[in-house]
N, C-alpha and C positions, 0 to 999 in steps of 0.2 A: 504493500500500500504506500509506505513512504518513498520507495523509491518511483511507482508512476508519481504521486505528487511532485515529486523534486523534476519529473521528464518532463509531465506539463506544464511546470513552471520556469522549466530553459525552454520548452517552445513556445511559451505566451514571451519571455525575456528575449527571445532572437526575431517573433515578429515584431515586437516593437525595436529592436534595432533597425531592424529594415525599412522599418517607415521611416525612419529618423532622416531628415535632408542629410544632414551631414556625416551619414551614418559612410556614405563610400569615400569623406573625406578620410574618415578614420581606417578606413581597411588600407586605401593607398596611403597612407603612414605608412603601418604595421610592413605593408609587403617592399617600401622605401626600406623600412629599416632592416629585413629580414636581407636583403638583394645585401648590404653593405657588411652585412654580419657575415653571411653566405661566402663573399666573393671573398674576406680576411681569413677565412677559414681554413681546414682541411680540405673542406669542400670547391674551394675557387678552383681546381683544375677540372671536376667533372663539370659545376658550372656553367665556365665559359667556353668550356669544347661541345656542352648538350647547345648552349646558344648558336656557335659557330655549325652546328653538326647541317647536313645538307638534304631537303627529304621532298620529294612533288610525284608528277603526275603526266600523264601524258594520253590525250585524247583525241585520235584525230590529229590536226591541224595545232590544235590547242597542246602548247608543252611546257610547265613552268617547274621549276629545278632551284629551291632559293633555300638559303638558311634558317634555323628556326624564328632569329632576330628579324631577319627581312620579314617572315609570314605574319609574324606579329607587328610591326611596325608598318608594312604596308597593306597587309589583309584585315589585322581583327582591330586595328586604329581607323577604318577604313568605317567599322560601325561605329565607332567612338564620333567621328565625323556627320555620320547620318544623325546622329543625335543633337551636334550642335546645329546642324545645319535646319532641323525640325525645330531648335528651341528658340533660333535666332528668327526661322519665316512667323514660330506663333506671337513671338513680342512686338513685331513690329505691324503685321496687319492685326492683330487681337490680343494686345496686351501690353507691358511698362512702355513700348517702346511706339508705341500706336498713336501718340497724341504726339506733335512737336513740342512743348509745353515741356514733357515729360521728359526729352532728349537731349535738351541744351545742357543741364550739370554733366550726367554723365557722360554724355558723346563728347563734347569738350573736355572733359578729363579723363576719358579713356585718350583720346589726341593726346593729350600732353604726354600720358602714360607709356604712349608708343616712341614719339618723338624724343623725348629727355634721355628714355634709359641707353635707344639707339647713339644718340651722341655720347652718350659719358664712352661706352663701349668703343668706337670709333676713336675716341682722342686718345685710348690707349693704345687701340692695333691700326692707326692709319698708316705707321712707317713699317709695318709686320705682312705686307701682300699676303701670308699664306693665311692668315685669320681674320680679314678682313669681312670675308662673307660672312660671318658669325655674326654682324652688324643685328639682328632682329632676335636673337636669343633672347634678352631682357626684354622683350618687350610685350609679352604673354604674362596674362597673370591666369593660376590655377584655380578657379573655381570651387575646387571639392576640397582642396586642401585650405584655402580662404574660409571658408564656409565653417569646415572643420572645426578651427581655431576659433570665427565667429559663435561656436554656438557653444562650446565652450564657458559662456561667459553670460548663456542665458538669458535674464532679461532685464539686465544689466545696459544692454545695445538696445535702443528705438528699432522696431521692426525697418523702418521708413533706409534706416542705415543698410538690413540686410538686403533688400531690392536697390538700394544705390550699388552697393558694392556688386553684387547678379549682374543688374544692365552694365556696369563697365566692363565687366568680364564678356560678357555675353560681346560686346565692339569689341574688346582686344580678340578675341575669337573669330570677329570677322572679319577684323585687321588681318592678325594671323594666317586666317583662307587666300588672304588677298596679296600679304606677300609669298606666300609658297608661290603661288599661281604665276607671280610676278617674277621672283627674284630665285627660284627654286628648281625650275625646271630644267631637265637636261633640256641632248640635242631630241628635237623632235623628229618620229615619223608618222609625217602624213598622213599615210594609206589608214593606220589604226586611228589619228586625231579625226581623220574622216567618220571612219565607222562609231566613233564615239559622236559626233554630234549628228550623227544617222538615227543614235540609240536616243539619244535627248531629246530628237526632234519626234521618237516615237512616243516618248514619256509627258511631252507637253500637250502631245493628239489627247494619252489617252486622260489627262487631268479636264482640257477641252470639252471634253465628252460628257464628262461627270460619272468618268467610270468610280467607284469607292469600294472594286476589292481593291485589298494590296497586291495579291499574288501576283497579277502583272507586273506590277509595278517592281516587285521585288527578285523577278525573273529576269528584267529589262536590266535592272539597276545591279544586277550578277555580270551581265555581259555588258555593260558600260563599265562596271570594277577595271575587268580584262583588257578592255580595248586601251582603256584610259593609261593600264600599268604600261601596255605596250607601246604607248604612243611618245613615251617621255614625261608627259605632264604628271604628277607623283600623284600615284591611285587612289589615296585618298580624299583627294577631291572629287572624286565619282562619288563619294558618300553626299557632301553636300551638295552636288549639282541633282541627285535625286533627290534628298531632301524637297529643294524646292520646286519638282514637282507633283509632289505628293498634296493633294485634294486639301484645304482647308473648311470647315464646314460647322455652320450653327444648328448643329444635333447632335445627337449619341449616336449617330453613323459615322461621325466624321474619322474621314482614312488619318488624315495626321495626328489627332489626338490619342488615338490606336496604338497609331506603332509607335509614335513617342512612348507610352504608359510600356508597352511590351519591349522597348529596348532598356526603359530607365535602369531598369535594377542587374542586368546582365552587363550594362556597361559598366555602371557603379562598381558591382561587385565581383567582374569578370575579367573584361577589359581592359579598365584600367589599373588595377592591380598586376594583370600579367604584365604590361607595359612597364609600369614601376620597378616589378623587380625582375623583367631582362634588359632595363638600362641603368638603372640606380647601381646595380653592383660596381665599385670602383674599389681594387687594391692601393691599400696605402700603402704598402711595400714599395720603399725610398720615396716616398713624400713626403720634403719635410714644411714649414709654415712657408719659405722662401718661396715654394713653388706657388703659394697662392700672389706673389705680387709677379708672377707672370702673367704678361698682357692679357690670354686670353679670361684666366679666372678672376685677372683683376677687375677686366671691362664688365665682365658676366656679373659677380657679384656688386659690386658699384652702381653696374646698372640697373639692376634688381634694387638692391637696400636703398640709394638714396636718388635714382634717378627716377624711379616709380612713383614715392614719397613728393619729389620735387612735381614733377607731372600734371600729379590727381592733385593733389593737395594744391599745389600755384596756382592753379587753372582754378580748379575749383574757388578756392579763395578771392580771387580777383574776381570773380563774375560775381560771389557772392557782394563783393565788396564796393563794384560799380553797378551793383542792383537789378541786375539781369538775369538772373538765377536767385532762388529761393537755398537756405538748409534745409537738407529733409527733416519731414514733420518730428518735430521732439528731439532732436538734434542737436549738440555746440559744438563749438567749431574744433573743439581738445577731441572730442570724437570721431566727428570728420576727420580729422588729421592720424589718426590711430587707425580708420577703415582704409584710409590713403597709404600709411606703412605695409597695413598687411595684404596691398594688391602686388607686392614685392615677392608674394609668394608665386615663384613661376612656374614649378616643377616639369608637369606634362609636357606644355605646349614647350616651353626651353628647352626640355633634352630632345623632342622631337625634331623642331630646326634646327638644335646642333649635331643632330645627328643628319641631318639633310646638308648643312652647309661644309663639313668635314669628312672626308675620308680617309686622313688620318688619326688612328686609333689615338693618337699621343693630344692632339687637340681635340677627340671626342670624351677621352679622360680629364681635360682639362677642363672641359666644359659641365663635367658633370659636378667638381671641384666647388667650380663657381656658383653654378645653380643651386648647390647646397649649401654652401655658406650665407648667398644671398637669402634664402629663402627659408633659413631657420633664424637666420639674425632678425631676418622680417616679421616674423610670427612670431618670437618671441618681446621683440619690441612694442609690438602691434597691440599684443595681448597685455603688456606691462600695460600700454595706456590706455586701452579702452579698461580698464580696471582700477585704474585711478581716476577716470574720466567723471567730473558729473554731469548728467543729463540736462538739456538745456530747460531755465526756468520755463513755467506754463506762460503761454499768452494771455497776455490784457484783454478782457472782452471788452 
């Protein structure tokens, strides 16, 4: 008897974790921390040779032949993408991001957020050509690990703060799409970029139409994956390019509401954890503090801790301050400036473009360095002040 009591009281204690918004902040902690533990270990030789190890498929015509890092970075990131790219089309036709009104604080200081971190990084590697490209690593902040740290601290933070910090994430995120697409791409071929906006133009008929299964949709968007991997342009913007043809709609039919709900927690809890820990793993074996005021982890972390901070926070500040932008509701500005620290959290999306902008191991090591330094200085800073923070007094009626 006591012990079903104790089973159903770890499965009523595990669905409420899973409801928990920040509950995949905390798992991709956990699987950050476990990659680092892992890779110091006894264990870093089987590791990074199951990462390295080489496994595919061959059907037809179709033949793909990658490592287990490439399957996961360009395949199952690939969903992780579908996801953003769902959550950025439902904010902006139906939701924070839907009124202009509602876009001016954030969107201006997700800008600056892109902008600042990008130059501090830059003034370190502009005489360094081979780390140059790395220029857009700080300029992502991680949503689930943000979150994480926000929630944390309860109710402590004005709600109004948690949706400021969501919508700036949510534009660095389509900042993010926008420079991979931009500044990311290999050499292209044609003949597959062809066949990939063949596939898009079949996915926009079938939105046209008001078809609302998915299965099409997610049959189309299998072979837009492929074409997209083979075209050069990096495959995981085939996730968001289907995203936003997927049906938005004012009902309990609606196709995007759907698969959103049905990828949330596979991503949360799948996803992005396996991601975490087959790039979070870094040997410290002969790292010593010196290696961190090497350009690349200097620019990475710098750009992260105080170029993020400067960004959100300046930006923000100044609109607030020439009266063109409002605080969010119940908000001070000690707060604001603590939500603005902890958008320095960049994890995901940083080792992702660093790992797109280097192919050498030695600067995607370096990069992971920095991401990590930035982005626990951040959240730990972050969380220092929204806990010293007091909430802005009530308004005058």
């Amino acid at each position: 008897m006591a012990l079903r009591v104790i089973r159903r009281r770890a499965r009523e204690a595990l669905a409420q974790f899973l409801k928990n918004e920040a509950a995949g902040g905390y798992v991709l902690m956990a699987a950050a921390a476990l990659a680092l533990i892992v890779a110091n270990s006894p264990l870093a030789p089987a590791y990074f040779k199951a990462l390295n190890a080489h496994f595919g498929f061959a059907l037809g015509p179709i033949h793909l032949d990658e490592s287990v890092l490439h399957w996961i970075n360009d395949g199952l990131m690939a969903l992780f993408f579908l996801l953003v790219g769902l959550e950025i089309k439902r904010e902006v036709l139906d939701g924070q991001l839907s009124r202009p009104a509602d876009v001016i604080l954030p969107g201006a200081a997700a800008l600056g957020g892109v902008m600042i971190p990008a130059a501090i990084y830059l003034a370190f590697n502009l005489g360094h050509p081979e780390s140059v490209a790395g220029w857009a690593i700080p300029a992502a902040t991680d949503i689930a690990f943000a979150l994480g740290v926000l929630a944390l601290l309860g109710s402590r933070v004005p709600t109004s703060l948690k949706v400021f910090l969501t919508a700036i994430a949510i534009m660095d995120d389509l900042a993010a799409i926008v420079i991979i697409a931009l500044f990311y791409t290999e050499q292209l071929h044609l003949v597959a970029l062809a066949g990939a906006g063949g596939v898009l133009a079949l996915l926009v008929i079938l939105n046209r139409l008001k078809v609302i299964s998915l299965w099409p949709y997610l049959l189309l968007g299998l072979v837009l994956w492929f074409l997209v991997l083979k075209s050069g342009v990096h495959a995981t913007l085939a996730g968001v390019a289907l995203a936003l043809t997927i049906p938005l709609r004012a009902d309990d039919r609606c196709p995007l509401h759907r698969l959103e709900h049905a990828l949330h927690k596979p991503v949360a809890f799948g996803v992005t954890p396996i991601f975490g820990f087959a790039n979070a793993g870094l040997s410290f074996a002969g790292i010593g503090l010196a290696a961190l005021l090497d350009p690349v982890p200097l620019g990475v972390a710098l750009g992260l801790f105080l170029g993020k901070q400067l960004g959100v926070f300046g930006v923000s500040f100044s609109l607030v301050r020439l009266g063109w932008a409002r605080l969010p509701a119940g908000a001070s500005l000690l707060q604001l400036y603590g939500v603005a620290v902890l958008c320095g959290i960049g994890f995901t999306m940083s080792l992702f473009i660093g790992g797109l902008a280097f192919g050498d191991p030695k600067l995607v090591d370096e990069t992971k360095i920095g991401v990590l330094v930035g982005s626990v200085t951040s959240a730990l800073l972050g969380l220092m002040i929204l806990r010293l923070a007091k909430p802005a007094p009530p308004a005058e009626a």
